[in-house]
N, C-alpha and C positions, 0 to 999 in steps of 0.2 A: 591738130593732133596733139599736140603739146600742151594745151589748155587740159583735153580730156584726161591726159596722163598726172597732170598735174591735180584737176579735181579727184581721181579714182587715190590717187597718193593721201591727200588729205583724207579723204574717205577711209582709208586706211588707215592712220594715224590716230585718227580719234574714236576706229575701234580698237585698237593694240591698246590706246589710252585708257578705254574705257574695260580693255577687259586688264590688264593693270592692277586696274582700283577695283576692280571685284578682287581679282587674287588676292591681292591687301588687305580686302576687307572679311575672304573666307581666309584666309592665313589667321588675322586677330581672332576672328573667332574662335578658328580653331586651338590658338595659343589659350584665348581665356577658358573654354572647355579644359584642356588639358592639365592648366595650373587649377583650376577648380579639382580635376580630379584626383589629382596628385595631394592637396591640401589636405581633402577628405580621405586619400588612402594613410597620409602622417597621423592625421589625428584618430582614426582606429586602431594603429603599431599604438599611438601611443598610449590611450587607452588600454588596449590589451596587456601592453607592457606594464602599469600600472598594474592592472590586475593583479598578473602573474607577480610583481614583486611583492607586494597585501597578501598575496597566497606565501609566499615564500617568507616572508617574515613573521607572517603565522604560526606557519609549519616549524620553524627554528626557535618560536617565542615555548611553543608548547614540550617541545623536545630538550629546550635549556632548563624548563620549570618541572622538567619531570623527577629530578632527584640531583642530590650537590654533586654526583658523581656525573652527571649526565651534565652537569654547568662546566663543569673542570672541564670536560673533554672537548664538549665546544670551545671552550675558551683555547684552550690547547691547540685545537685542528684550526681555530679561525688566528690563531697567531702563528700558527707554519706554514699556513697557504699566503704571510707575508714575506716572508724572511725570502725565499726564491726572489719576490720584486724587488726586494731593497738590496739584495746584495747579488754580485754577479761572480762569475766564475772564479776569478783569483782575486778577489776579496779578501781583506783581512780583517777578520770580529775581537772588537774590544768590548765584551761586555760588563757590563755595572753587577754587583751582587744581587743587585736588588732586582734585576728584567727577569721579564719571563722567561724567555731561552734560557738564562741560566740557570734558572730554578729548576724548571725541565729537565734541560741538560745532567744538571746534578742529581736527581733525584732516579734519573736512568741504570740499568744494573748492564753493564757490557759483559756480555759473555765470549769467555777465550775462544779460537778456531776451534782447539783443540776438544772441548765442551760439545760442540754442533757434529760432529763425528761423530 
């Protein structure tokens, strides 16, 4: 009796083994499908992205050459949309005469409260 429990146990063992190494082997698979797809879903983001920045560099090339007044202004709004990242809330600005801020700045007409009433 002990013999047969003992072969039905090995019998056992080297199918748990055997199906094992199938999982193993549908697991890699399944990993290499998945990194395949994932590679291919990067490289169309990036593609795309690419695009879309060609288009956008485009669209600001034609809009900066459309007149010196339309250059100023870009130049203007793409050096304001830095000044938030470089300086934070209680920040203290030392500007040079010579920056743009301060040209800007200077060149600003402030009107009194009193004026906007």
């Amino acid at each position: 009796y002990q013999r047969m429990i003992s072969e039905r146990s090995q019998i056992a063992d080297r199918f748990r083994s055997e199906g094992a190494g199938e999982a193993a082997k549908i697991l890699g698979k399944m990993e290499k499908e998945l990194n395949t797809i994932e590679s291919e879903a990067y490289k169309q983001v990036q593609t795309i992205m690419g695009e879309a920045d060609a288009q956008a560099t485009e669209i600001y090339a034609s809009a900066y050459n459309q007149s010196p007044e339309a250059a100023e202004f870009y130049e203007f709004s793409k050096t304001m949309e830095l000044y938030p990242e470089m300086i934070g809330g209680k920040s203290t600005v030392v500007l040079s005469t010579d920056s743009d801020l301060f040209k800007y700045l200077k060149g600003m007409k402030i009107q009194d409260s009193e004026e906007e009433e």
